[in-house]
N, C-alpha and C positions, 0 to 999 in steps of 0.2 A: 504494500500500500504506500502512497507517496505520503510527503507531509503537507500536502492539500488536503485537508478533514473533508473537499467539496467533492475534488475530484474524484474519486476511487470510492463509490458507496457504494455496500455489499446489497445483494437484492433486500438481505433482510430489514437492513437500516432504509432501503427506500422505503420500501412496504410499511413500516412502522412509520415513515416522517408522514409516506400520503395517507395511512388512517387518521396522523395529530391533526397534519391539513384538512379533516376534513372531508377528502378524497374516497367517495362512494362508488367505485365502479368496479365490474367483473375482472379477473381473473387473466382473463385475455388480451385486458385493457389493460392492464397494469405491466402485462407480458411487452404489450408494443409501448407503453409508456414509459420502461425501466432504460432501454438501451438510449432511446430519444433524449430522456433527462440526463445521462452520462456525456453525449455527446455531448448537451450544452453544459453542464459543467465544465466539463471540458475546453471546450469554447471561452469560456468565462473567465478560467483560470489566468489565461494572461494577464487580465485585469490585478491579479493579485500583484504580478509582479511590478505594476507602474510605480515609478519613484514621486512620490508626493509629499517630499519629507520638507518642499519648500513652500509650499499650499498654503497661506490664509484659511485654515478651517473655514472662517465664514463666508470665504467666497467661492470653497468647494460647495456648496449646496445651494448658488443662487445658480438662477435658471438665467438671468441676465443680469452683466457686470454691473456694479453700482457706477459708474463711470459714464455708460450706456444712461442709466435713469435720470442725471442731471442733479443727485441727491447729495452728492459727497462738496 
């Protein structure tokens, strides 16, 4: 297993997150739904790696610059 907790999830920890989620569907569904949800983990992971150790916390989370708004 990598030390992504996202990436590498065993069927049994998916099956256990989509019941917490919520996630009501057969058997079959969860068969096509397990390898699809690894892939986007997977997919996603790179995001872990971005270096954002220079990031304004508060201007990670605005949707548009305050600079943009005319506010600052």
């Amino acid at each position: 297993m990598s030390t992504d907790p996202l990436k590498d999830i065993s069927r049994e920890t998916f099956d256990a997150w989509a019941a917490h989620m919520g996630l009501e569907v057969d058997a079959e569904h969860l068969n096509k739904l397990y390898p699809e949800t690894l892939a986007l983990l997977k997919r996603m992971s790179s995001v872990h790696q971005v270096d954002v150790s220079e990031v304004d916390p508060m201007e990670s989370t605005e949707t548009v610059p305050r600079e943009m708004l005319g506010t600052d």
